[in-house]
Phi, psi and omega in degrees: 000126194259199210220124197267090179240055152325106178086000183259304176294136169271179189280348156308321208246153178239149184238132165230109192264150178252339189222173204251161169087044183282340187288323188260032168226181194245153204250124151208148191260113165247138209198156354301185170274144160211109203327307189300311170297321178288339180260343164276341173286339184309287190263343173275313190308348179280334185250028175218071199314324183338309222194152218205143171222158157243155177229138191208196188248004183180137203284165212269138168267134176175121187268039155254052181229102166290339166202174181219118184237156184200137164316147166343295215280010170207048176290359194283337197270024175265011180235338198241349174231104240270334171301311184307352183285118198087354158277189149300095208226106168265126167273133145230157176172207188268150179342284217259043151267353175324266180259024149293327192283288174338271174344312200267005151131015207277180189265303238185136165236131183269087167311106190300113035255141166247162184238196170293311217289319195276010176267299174317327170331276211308314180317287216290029170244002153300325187257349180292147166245153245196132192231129179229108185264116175241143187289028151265352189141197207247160179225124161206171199231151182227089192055231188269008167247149152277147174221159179175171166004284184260019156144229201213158167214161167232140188283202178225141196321306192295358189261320183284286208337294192295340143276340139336317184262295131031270180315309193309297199269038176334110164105349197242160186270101163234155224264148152339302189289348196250332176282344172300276179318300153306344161304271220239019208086313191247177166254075180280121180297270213278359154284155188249018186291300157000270155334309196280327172289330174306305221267355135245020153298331173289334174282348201263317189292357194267014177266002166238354161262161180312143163280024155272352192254103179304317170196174176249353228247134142253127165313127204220061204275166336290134127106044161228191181201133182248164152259127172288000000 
């Protein structure tokens, strides 16, 4: 079933959507094509109401796109392409793009061989939104966004990780090392990237919190971090 974006796409890129129902699944564009991938991506969306593709030779502007997925090898284009800035950007490729990818903003990496189930996973938990009741009022994230009280705020891939991961474990300590491995593969003991992304998650979230609430994110020495 193709899909009508007349005056949205350019006309270089071909869009082809397979599955029907995309307002109530999640939309992702992938590029470049690749045939073999486009016919396994193909046959799961026929049997997955969730989720839904296009396909182009350079991703596509178009805000009914909910994710964006693209190969290693053209990980240049989180830097070159100015719209992708504040998306949703799943990399794939062998382990050790892993945490290059991360560096250059991406949401997620699909370590090869990977399968659809585990991309609809990743999706819709990347994409889920999430309410947090506290007694000045609710806090909650919607994809790359805060939202709370006093206003709005939009992250940055690695600040929804770390909050993310934050919210799963509310109320519990989690360690330095483990938000280091999802970021980036590894653990570097004497960086301070970490330290520096809590601090400016917390300046970012304090535009949705009340001003009486300085922050929700707590210090945990040694080297951890809680949510309240």
């Amino acid at each position: 079933m193709k899909a009508d974006l007349s005056g949205v796409i350019p006309e270089k890129n071909v869009y082809t959507s397979f599955s029907s129902g995309v307002s109530q699944g999640i939309l992702v564009n992938l590029a470049p094509r690749e045939e073999e991938l486009e016919l396994r991506l193909n046959l799961f969306a026929r049997e997955n109401r969730g989720i839904a593709f296009c396909f182009s030779d350079e991703p596509l502007i178009d805000t009914r796109i909910d994710l964006y997925l693209i190969p290693l090898s053209c990980l240049f284009w989180l830097r070159s392409v100015p719209f992708l800035t504040g998306k949703t950007v799943f990399v794939y490729g062998p382990a050790y793009g892993l945490p290059g990818s991360f560096l250059a903003g991406c949401s997620d990496y699909l370590k090869e061989p990977w399968d659809e189930r585990e991309l609809l996973t990743r999706a819709q938990q990347i994409r889920t939104a999430v309410s947090l009741d506290y007694p000045w009022g609710d806090l909650r994230l919607r994809n790359n966004e805060c939202l709370g009280p006093g206003g709005s705020a939009i992250l940055s891939p690695a600040e929804e990780t770390i909050l993310r991961t934050l919210v799963r474990n509310r109320q519990k300590r989690v360690e330095k090392e483990l938000l280091s491995h999802l970021l980036w593969g590894v653990h570097r003991e004497k960086s301070r990237a970490i330290d520096m992304h809590i601090a400016k998650l917390r300046k970012k979230m304090k535009a949705a919190l009340p001003p009486e609430v300085r922050t929700v994110i707590l210090t945990c020495r040694p080297g951890g971090y809680m949510l309240r």
